[in-house]
Phi, psi and omega in degrees: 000302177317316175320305199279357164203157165212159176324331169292304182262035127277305162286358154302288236266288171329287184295343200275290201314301199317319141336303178266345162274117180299076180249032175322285181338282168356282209308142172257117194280098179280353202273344173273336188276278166001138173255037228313000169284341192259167167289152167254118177233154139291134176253117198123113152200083163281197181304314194279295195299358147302286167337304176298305204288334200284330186298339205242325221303324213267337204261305174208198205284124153273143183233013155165170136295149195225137226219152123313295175207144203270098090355306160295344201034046160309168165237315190219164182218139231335097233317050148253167180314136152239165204226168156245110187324337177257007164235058163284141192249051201206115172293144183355316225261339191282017208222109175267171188226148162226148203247101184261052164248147161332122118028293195277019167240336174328296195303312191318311152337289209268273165008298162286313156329298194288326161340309186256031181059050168241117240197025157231085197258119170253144177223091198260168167262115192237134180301133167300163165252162146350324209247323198268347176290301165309304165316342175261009185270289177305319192280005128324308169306332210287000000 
């Protein structure tokens, strides 16, 4: 099975579906879910919370990323803040998340927010655009 695929043609495959499917019903409309009085954070940014940032960026304000642990130790990543979900330099009440992680990390996730009091969590379905397609294209390529 494996022979018979790579990441380049799962991902070919992925955007074909997506292109070709009719998911009005579907799509999670983020720009009516978004609050635009609050900061916007991505939480991630990896491969998924890139994408997301690249899909949204044009539509509305990211005011930064938000890692478990700055491991890398950024300050910034295309060129906004990145935070440690436990020093967002921001109150509870002012701060959305949109969660740009795998699935299989979400619960962990959604979980370590509310640990550290934070309760306004989006968890969207986002179309890619050009900019964010291409971009899963090239993190394929690598």
């Amino acid at each position: 099975y494996m022979d018979e695929y790579n990441n380049e043609q799962i991902l070919d495959e992925w955007i074909e579906f997506i292109k070709n499917t009719d998911r009005k019903d579907d799509v999670f409309d983020i720009e009516n879910e978004i609050d635009e009085a609050k900061k916007t954070f991505i939480y991630g940014c990896g491969m998924i919370g890139t994408a997301y940032y690249l899909a949204l960026k044009e539509i509305m304000n990211i005011d930064g990323f938000v890692v478990t642990e700055n491991k890398q130790c950024l300050s910034e990543y295309m060129g906004i803040p990145v935070y440690e979900v436990n020093n967002v330099p921001y109150s509870k009440d002012e701060v959305q998340f949109i969660i740009g992680t795998i699935e299989s990390t979400q619960d962990e996730i959604i979980r370590s927010i509310n640990c550290n009091g934070f309760k306004n969590i989006i968890e969207p379905y986002i179309v890619p655009n050009n900019e964010s397609l291409n971009f899963l294209r090239n993190y394929f390529n690598k």
